[in-house]
N, C-alpha and C positions, 0 to 999 in steps of 0.2 A: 492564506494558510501555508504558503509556501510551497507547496507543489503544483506540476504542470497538469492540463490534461491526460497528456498518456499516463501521466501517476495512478491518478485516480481512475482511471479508465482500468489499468491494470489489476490495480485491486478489484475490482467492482467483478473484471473478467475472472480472477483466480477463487472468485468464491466456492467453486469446488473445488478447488485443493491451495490452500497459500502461500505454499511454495511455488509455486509457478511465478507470483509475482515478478520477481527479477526479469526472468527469462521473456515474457511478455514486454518488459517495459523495455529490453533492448532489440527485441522485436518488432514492438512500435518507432524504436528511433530509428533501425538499420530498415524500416519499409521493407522485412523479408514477409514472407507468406509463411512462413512455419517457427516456429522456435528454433531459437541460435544456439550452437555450439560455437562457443571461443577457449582458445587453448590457454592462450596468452592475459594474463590479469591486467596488463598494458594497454589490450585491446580495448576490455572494456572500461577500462577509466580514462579512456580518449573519446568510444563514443558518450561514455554520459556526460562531461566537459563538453566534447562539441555539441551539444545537444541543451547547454545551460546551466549545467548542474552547478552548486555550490557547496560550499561547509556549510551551510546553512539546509540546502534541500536534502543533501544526504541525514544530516538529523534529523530533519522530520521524516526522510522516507522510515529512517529507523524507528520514529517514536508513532509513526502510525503505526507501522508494522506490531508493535508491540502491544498498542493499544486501541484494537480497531474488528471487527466481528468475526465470530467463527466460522469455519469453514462448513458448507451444508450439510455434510453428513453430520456436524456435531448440532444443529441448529433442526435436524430431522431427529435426534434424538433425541436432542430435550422435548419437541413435540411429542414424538411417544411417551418418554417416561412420565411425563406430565399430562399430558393427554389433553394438552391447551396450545394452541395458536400463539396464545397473549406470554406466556414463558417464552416461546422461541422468538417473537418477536424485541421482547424486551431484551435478551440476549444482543440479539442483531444492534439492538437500539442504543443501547447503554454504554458498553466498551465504542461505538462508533463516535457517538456523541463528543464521549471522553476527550476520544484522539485527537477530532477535528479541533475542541479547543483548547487541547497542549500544545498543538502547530500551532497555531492561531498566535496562543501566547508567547510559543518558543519565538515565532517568527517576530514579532512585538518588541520583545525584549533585545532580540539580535538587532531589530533598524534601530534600537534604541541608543543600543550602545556604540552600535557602527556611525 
């Protein structure tokens, strides 16, 4: 699907809030114990290169990002307003699904042509 573990690991951890992503996943490459401040935009696109990144991973981090489950507080609201499990669940389900095969495909099409 084109991404690493710490990818999806990232995601999976920012389900309450998913903006955190980034900052998790350069915290998993730098082995710190807290989330990273970097000043410098140089910084971080040398650790995600030394870390394996591609033109290829950086799209799909984007195309999951875009297409991939809501964050809990909005997936405890549709359970309220719904007052169903199986809504918030399909939520979670549906856009996840998605994502994983536009990577799948993106990635496919990229070895394809490479």
């Amino acid at each position: 699907m084109g991404l690493d573990g710490y990818i999806l690991t990232a995601f999976l951890l920012a389900l309450p809030a998913n903006e955190i992503v980034l900052p998790i996943i350069l915290m998993s490459y730098t082995s710190g114990g807290n989330l990273v401040q970097i000043e410098n935009i140089s910084n971080i696109s040398n650790i995600l290169i030394n870390n394996g990144w591609t033109i290829l991973t950086a799209i799909n981090v984007m195309l999951f990002s875009l297409m991939h489950f809501p964050c809990s507080t909005t997936l405890l609201s549709i359970k309220k307003e719904t007052g169903s499990w199986k809504w918030a669940v399909l939520s979670f389900l549906i856009p996840t699904v998605c994502g994983i095969l536009i990577c799948i495909v993106t990635t496919g099409i990229y070895n394809f042509i490479k």
